[in-house]
C-alpha positions in Angstrom: 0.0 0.0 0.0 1.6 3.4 -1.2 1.3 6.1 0.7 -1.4 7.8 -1.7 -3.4 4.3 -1.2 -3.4 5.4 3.0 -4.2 8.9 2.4 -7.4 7.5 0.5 -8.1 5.2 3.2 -7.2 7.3 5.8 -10.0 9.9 4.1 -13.0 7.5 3.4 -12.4 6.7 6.8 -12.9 10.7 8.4 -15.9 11.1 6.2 -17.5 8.5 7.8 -17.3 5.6 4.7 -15.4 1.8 4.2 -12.6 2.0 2.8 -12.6 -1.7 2.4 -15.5 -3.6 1.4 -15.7 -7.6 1.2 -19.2 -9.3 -0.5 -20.0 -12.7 -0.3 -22.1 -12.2 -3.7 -23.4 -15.6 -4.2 -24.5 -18.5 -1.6 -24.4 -20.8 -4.3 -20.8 -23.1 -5.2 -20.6 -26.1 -7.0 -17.0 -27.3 -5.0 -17.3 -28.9 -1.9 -13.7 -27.5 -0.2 -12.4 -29.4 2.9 -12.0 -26.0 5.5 -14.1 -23.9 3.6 -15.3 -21.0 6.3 -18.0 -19.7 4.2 -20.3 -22.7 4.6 -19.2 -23.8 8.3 -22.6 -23.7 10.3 -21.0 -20.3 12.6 -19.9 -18.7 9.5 -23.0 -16.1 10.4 -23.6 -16.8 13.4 -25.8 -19.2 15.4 -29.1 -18.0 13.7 -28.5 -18.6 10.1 -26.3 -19.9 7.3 -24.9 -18.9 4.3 -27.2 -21.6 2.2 -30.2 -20.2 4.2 -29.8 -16.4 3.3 -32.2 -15.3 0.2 -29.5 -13.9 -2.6 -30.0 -12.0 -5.7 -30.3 -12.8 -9.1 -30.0 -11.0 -12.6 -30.2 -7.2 -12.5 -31.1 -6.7 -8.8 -28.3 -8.3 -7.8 -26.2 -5.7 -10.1 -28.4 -2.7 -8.8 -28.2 -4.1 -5.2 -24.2 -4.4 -5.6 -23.9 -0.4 -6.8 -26.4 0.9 -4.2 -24.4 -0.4 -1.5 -21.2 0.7 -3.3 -22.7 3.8 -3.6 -23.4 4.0 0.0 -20.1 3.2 1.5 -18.0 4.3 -0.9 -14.9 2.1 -0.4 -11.9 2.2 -2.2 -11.7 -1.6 -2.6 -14.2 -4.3 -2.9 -13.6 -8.4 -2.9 -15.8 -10.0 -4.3 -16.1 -13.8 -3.0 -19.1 -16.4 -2.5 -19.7 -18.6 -3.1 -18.2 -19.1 -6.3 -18.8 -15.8 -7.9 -18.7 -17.0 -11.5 -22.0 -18.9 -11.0 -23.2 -14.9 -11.7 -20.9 -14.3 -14.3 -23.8 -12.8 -16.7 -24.3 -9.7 -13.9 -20.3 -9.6 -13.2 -20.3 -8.9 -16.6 -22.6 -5.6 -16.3 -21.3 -5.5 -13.3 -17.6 -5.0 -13.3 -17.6 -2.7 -15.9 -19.6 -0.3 -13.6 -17.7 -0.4 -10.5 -14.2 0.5 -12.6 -16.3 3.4 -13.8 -16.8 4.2 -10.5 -13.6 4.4 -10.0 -13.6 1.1 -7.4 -10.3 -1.1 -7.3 -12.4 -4.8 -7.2 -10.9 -8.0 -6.4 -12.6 -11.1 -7.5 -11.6 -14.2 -6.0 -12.7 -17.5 -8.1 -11.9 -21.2 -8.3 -11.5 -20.6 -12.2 -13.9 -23.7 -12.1 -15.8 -22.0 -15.4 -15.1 -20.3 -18.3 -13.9 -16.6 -17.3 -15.6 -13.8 -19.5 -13.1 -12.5 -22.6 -14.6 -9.1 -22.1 -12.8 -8.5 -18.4 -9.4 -8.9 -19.5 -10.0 -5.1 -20.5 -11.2 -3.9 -17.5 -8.7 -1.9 -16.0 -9.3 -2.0 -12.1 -10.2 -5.5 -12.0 -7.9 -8.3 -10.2 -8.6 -12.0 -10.3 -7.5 -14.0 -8.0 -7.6 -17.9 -8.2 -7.3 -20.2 -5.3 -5.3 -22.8 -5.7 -4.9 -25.9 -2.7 -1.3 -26.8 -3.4 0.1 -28.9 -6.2 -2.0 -31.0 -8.7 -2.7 -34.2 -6.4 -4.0 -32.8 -3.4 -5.9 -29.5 -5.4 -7.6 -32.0 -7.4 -8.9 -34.3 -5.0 -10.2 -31.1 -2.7 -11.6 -28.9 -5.8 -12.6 -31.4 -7.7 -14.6 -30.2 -10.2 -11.9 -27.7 -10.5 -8.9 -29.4 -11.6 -5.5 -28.3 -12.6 -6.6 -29.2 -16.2 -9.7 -26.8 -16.0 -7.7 -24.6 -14.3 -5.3 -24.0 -16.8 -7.9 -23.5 -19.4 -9.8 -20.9 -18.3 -7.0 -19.0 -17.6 -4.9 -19.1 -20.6 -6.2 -15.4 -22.0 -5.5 -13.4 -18.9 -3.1 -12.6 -15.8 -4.3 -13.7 -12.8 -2.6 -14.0 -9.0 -2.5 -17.4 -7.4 -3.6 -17.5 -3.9 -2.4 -20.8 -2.2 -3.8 -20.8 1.6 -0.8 -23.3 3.2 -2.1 -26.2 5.5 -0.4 -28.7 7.7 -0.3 -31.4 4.9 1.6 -29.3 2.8 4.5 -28.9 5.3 4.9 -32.3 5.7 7.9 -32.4 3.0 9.8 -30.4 2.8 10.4 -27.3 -0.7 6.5 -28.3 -1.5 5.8 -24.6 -1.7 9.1 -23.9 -3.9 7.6 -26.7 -6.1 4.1 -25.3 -6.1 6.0 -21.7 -6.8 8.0 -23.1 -9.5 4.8 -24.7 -11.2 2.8 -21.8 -11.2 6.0 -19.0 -11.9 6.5 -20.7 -15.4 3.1 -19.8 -16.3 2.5 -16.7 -18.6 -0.9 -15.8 -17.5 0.2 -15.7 -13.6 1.8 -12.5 -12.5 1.8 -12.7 -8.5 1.6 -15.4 -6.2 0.0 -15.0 -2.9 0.2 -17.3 0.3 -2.4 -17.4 3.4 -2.5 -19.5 6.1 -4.8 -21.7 7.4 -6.7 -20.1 10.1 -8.8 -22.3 12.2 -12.1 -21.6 14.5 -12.5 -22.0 18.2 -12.5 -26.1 18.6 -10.5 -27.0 15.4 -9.2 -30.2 15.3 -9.3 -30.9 11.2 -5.9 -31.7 9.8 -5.7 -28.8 8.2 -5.0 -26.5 11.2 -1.1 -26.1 11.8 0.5 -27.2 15.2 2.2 -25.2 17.3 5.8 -27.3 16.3 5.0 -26.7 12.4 5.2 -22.8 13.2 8.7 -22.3 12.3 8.6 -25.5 9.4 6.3 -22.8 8.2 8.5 -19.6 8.0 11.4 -21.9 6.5 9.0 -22.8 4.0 7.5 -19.0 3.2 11.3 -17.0 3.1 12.6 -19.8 0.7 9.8 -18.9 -1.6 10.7 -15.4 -2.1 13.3 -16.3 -4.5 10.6 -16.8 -7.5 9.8 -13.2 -8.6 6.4 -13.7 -8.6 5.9 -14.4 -4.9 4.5 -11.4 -3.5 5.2 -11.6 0.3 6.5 -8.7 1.6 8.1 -8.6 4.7 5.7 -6.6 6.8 3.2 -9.5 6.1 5.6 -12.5 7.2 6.0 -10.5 10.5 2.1 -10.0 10.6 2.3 -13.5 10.3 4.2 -14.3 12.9 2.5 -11.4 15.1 -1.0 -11.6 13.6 -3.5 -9.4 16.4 -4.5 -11.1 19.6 -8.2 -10.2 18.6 -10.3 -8.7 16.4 -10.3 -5.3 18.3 -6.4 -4.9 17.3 -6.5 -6.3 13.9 -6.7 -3.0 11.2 -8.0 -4.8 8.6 -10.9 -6.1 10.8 -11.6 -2.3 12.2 -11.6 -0.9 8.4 -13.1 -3.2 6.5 -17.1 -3.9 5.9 -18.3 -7.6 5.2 -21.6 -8.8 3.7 -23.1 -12.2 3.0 -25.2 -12.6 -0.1 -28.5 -10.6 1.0 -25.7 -7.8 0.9 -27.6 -7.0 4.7 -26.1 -9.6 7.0 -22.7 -8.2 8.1 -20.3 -11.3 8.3 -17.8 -10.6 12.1 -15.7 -10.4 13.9 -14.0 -10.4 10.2 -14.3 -11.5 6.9 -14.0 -14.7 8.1 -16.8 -14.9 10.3 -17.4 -17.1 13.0 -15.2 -17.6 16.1 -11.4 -17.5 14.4 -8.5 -18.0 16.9 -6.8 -14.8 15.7 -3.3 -16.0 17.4 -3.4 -18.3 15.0 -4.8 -15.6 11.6 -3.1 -16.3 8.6 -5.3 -13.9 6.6 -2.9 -12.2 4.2 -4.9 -9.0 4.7 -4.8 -8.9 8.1 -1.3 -9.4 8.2 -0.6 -6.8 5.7 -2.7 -3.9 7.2 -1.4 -5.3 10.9 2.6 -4.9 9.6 1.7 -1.7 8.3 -0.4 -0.4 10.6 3.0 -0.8 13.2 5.1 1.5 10.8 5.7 5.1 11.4 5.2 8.0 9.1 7.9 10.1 9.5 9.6 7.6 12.0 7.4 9.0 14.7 3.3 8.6 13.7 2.4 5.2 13.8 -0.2 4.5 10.8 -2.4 2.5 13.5 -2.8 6.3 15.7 -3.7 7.5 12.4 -7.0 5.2 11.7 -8.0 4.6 14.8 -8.2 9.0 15.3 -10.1 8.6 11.9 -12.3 6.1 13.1 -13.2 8.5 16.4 -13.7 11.0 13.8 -15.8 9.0 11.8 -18.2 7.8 14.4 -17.8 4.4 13.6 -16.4 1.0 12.9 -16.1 0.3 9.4 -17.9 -3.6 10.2 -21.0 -1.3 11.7 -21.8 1.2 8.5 
């Protein structure tokens, strides 16, 4: 984040606004993803799920989308699900209004369908695709999208890989230099990005690290830095390693607003929802904002004194507007 990137967040913050916004656009996904927080039954709360919610369709979903845009005027939307491109047809009128608007939008897919020619001309828009580590083990956990349907759906665009890393995966050793080496020799990949898993309260799955695999972990992360296209700065290895004891201290928690598919029910403590165990956050945006948010401008401000004074001034938590 540059430092005109914080003086637009810093803004949208003292008039009040999100500067980060985070929409769960669909309830509907046709993977079934071992550790996917979206669908867990806290995901929302005790009340309801993500399945239960009534979500929108054809153009009130894309009129629904730019009212609350309009409303809280954030510099950056993610767009999630769900699997968003089950509404590809209103992405399509979609997108192209939100860059008009001027709105940074990051849409995060499991490439799991065709992708739509016409947004590899749309300036302001970033797509992510997650991938669950190398062939064998993605395949059997996104199964129906494969490496193979992968790798076809991207071949006209640029994309960023987004690789959340979980226990298995640190069980030999240079698997992520493997999976980085893979996916650098690809054209249509610019950027690779790693999370970590992050568990909920009462996590026992075999995806949640161990204490012991901690450091197996940051052996594994620095030696990835070597492939040009790993984007893992160091402010977010140390948020890593420091992520915020709670949702109170985490930045990107405080400034960003999250919505589940009836774009009404407001998904906390983060975007992950539920009850995460936030000494244990591997949320690359949380570690980001939390290594950034320790740095001081001028060597004597820290960024954190700055937005939390703009969130006094604005009246609000961003996870409230």
């Amino acid at each position: 984040m540059t430092k005109s990137d914080i003086l637009r967040v810093w803004g949208r913050v003292l008039r009040g606004y999100t500067p980060f916004l985070s929409l769960e656009i669909t309830k509907e996904c046709p993977l079934r993803c071992p550790g996917c927080y979206a669908y867990s039954p806290e995901h929302l709360g005790s009340l309801v799920t993500l399945r239960q919610l009534s979500d929108f369709r054809g153009q009130e979903l894309v009129n629904a989308t730019v009212a609350v845009v309009r409303r809280l005027r954030p510099v950056h939307v993610s767009i999630i699900g769900g699997e968003p491109l089950v509404r590809y047809r209103e992405l399509c009128e979609l997108l192209p209004l939100l860059d008009r608007m001027g709105v940074e939008v990051q849409l995060v897919t499991s490439a799991v369908r065709p992708i739509p020619e016409e947004w590899s001309s749309i300036p302001s828009l970033h797509l992510v695709v997650s991938i669950d580590g190398l062939a064998s083990e993605h395949d059997r956990r996104r199964t129906p999208a494969t490496y193979d349907r992968i790798l076809k759906h991207i071949a006209p665009y640029r994309i960023i890989v987004h690789c959340t890393v979980t226990r298995p995966m640190l069980a030999r050793a240079g698997y992520l230099s493997d999976f980085c080496r893979f996916w650098s020799d690809r054209p249509e990949v610019h950027k690779i990005w790693f999370s970590i898993y992050t568990p909920q309260q009462g996590d026992s799955s075999a995806e949640r690290l161990r204490s012991d695999d901690r450091e197996k972990l940051f052996e594994e992360l620095s030696a990835t830095v070597r492939f040009p296209k790993v984007h893992l700065p160091r402010l977010v290895i140390e948020g890593y390693r420091n992520p915020p004891r709670s949702p109170e201290e985490c930045t990107f928690a405080r400034l960003a607003t999250c919505l589940s598919a009836d774009l009404k029910t407001h998904v906390t403590p983060c975007q992950l929802g539920g009850k995460p165990v936030c000494e244990e956050c591997g949320c690359m945006a949380s570690a980001g904002m939390h290594g950034l948010a320790i740095l001081k401008l001028g060597g004597l401000v820290p960024i954190s004194a700055i937005f939390n004074a703009s969130l006094r001034v604005g009246g609000r938590s961003a996870q409230t507007a």
